[in-house]
N, C-alpha and C positions, 0 to 999 in steps of 0.2 A: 741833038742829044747823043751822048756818049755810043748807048745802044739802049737795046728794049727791054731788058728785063736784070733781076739783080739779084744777090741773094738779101734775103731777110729773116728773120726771127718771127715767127705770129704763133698765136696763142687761139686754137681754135675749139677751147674746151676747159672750161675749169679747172683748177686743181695743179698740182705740186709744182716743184721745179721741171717736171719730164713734161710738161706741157708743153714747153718752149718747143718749137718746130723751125730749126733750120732750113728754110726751104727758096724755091726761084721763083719771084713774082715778079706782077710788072713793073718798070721805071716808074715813077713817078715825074710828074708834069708841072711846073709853077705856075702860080693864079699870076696875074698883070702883076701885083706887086708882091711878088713871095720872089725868094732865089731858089735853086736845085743848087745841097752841097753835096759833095761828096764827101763822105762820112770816115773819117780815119780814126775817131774812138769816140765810144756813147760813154755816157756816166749810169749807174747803177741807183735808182734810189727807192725807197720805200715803197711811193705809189704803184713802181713796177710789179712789186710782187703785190702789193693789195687787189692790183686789177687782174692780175694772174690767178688771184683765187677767188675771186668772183665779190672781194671785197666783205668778206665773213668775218673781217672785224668790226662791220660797221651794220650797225641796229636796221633789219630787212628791207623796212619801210623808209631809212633814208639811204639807199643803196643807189649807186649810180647804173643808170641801166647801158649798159658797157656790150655795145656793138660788135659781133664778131662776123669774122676773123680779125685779132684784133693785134696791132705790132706796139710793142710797149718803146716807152724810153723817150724823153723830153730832153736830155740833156746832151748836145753832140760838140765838137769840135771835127771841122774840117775844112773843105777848098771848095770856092763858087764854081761851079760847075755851068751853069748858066742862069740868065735873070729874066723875070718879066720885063714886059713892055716898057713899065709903069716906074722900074724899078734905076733911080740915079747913082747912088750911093754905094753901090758895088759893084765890081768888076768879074769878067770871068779871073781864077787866080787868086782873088784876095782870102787870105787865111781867118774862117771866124771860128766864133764859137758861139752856144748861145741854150737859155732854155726858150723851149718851141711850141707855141700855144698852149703855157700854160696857164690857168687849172685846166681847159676843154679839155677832155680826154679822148672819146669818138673822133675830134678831130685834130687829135692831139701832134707830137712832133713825129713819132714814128722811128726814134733813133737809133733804135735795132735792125739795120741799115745799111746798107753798101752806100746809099741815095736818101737823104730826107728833103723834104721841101722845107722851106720857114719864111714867115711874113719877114720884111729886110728890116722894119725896126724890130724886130726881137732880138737881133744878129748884133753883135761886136767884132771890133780886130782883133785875133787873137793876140795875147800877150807876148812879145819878142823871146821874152825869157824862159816859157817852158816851152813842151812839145805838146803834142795834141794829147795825150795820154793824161798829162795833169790838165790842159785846158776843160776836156770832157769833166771833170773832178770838180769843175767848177762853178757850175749855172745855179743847179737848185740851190744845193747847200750855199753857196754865196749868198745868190740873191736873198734866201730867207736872211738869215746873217744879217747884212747890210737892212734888209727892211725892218725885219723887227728892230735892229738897235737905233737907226736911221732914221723913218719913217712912222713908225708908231710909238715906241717910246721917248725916240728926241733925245739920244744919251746926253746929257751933259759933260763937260769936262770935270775929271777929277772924282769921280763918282766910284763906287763901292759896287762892284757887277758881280756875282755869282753863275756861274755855267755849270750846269749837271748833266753829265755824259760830254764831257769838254774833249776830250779825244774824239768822236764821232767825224762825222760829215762837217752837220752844222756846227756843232759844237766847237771845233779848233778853227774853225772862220770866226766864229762869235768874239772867240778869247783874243786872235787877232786884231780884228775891228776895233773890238772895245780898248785893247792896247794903244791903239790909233787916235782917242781921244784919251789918255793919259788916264785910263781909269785902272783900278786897283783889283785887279780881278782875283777871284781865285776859282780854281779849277777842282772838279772831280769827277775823279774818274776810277778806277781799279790801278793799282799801284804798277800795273805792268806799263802804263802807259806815262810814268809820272818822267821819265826823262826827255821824250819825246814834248810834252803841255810845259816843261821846264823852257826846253829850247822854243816853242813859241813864245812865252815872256809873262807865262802867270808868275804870279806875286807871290803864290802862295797853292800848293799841292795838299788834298785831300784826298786819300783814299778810304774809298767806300765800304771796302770791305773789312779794314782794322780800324775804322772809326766810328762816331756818330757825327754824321757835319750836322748836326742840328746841335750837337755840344762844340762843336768846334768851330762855329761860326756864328757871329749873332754881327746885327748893325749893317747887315746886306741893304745898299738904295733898289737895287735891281735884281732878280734872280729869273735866268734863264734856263727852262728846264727842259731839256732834249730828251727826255727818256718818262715822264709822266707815265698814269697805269696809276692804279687802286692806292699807292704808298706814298702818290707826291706829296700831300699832305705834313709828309714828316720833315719837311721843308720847310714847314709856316716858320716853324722858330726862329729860322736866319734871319728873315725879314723886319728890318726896322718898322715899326707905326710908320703909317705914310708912304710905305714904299710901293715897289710892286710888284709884280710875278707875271712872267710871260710863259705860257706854256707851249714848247711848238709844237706837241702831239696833249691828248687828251688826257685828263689824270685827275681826281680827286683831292681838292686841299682843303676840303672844311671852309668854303667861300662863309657860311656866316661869322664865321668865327676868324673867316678875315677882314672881313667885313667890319668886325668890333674894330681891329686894330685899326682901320683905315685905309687897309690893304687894298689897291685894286689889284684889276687884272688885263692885263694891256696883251692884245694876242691880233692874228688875225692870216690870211691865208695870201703865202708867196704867188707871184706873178709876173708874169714875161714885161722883161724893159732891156732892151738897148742900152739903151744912155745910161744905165745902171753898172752893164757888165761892163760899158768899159771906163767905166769909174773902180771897177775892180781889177778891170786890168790893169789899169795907170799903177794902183797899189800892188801889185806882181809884179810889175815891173821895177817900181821905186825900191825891191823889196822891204816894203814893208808886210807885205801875207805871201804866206811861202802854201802850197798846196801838200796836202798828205793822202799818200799812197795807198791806202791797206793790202790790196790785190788786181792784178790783172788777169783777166781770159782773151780766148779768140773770139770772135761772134759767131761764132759754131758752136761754143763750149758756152753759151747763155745759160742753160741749166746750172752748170755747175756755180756759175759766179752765184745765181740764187740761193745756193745752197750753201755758200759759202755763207749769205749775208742769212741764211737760217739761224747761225752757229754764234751770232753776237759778236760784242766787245771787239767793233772794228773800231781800227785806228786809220781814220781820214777814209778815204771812198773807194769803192770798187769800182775797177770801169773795165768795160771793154773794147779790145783792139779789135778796130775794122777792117783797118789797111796798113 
């Protein structure tokens, strides 16, 4: 092992972004088939801070009972450090990335990090083309991306896709993706972001704030909602009879009344795969999805990245530098 102990980020109390505690814990150790990477930048995402506040956006009784002292963050790029027993497929050296046991959370990746462990199929090569700062940028929000258009909805080619909050994480993966099977996307987002969702290849720019996309869009196949909350609902109108709605976070759309039209609702929860990320990587590479930056911190300065992603209207992901 490198040595015995490392710095990390743990969370050993509820509540805000100052919760985050910079501190020296032990190394961690890999199971027979896990590797030890060493961590040169975590990605920043939602669940992080939901497990930081003790999860108070979600109804008491379905609340995850979230083990403390607890190191947030699933999402890492870095360098095998060393392997289990068990473990063929990687080398000390090889460059990955990956999200890291996810949904578990208690046993979750731990990415806030000098050191994380990770089962070796979670893990991909990282992509030649960027560095680890975008690699990190790229697990959850991909892999949802890829699964929802992928794997539950089955995009078709040539198809009519809607993205709401299409600058986001998820979001500017989704408009990617779906560009990647020739579909007709259009994007919304707040107009500040409308040059940036241009250069990834929407067809068509919607700003939220000087518009109503429910007048300015009708005959949507698919609509992808990354920002759901009390108002999705004002959505239904894009939607063709027959179409469908994915919602990647929780939101209100009048289900009976979509229900008349025919509407389903095709949704379901992101998950660690390998053979995924580097089907993402291969597309990073071929550039065909290019990754978006919003902010960088140290992993000492974890607080503040939180507080950044307090403040909204991020454009592509927050990550943190570890090395």
């Amino acid at each position: 092992m490198p040595r015995e102990t490392m710095m990390a980020v743990r969370v050993h109390a509820f509540g805000g972004p100052d919760a985050l505690t910079y501190e020296e814990v032990p190394l961690p150790e890999p199971e027979p088939d896990e590797v030890l990477v060493q961590v040169h930048a975590a990605g920043v995402n939602p669940p992080d801070w939901y497990a930081r506040r003790g999860f108070l956006n979600i109804p008491e009784e379905m609340r995850p009972a979230l083990r403390l002292p607890y190191t947030p963050g699933s999402d890492v790029s870095g360098v095998v450090a060393a392997v289990g027993r068990e473990v063929t497929e990687w080398r000390e050296g090889d460059p990955v990335f990956g999200l890291v046991r996810f949904p578990n959370l208690n046993n979750g990746g731990k990415g806030y990090a000098e050191y994380s462990t990770a089962p070796a199929s979670h893990l991909a090569r990282k992509p030649d083309t960027i560095d680890h700062v975008q690699a990190a940028a790229v697990p959850m929000a991909g892999l949802t991306a890829y699964q929802f258009l992928f794997d539950l909805v089955r995009l078709a080619p040539d198809r009519n896709v809607l993205v709401n909050g299409a600058a986001g994480g998820v979001g500017h993966f989704l408009v990617q993706l779906a560009k990647s099977r020739n579909a007709h996307v259009t994007g919304v987002s707040s107009g500040r972001h409308e040059e940036f969702l241009r250069g990834l290849g929407v067809d068509r720019f919607v700003d939220y704030t000087a518009t109503s996309v429910a007048e300015a869009v009708q005959d949507v196949d698919h609509l992808f909602d990354t920002v759901g909350g009390p108002h999705g609902h004002r959505l239904l109108p894009t939607v063709r009879p027959g179409g469908t709605i994915s919602p990647v976070f929780y939101g209100e759309y009048h289900r009976d009344r979509a229900a008349e039209l025919g509407i389903t609702f095709v949704s379901g929860q992101v998950h660690s795969d390998g053979r995924q990320m580097a089907e993402l990587a291969r597309l990073i590479d071929a550039g065909h999805v290019r990754v978006g930056i919003d902010s960088v911190f140290p992993l000492a300065d974890a607080s503040k990245a939180h507080e950044r992603a307090k403040q909204g209207h991020i454009q592509g992901k927050i990550v943190l530098r570890v090395r």
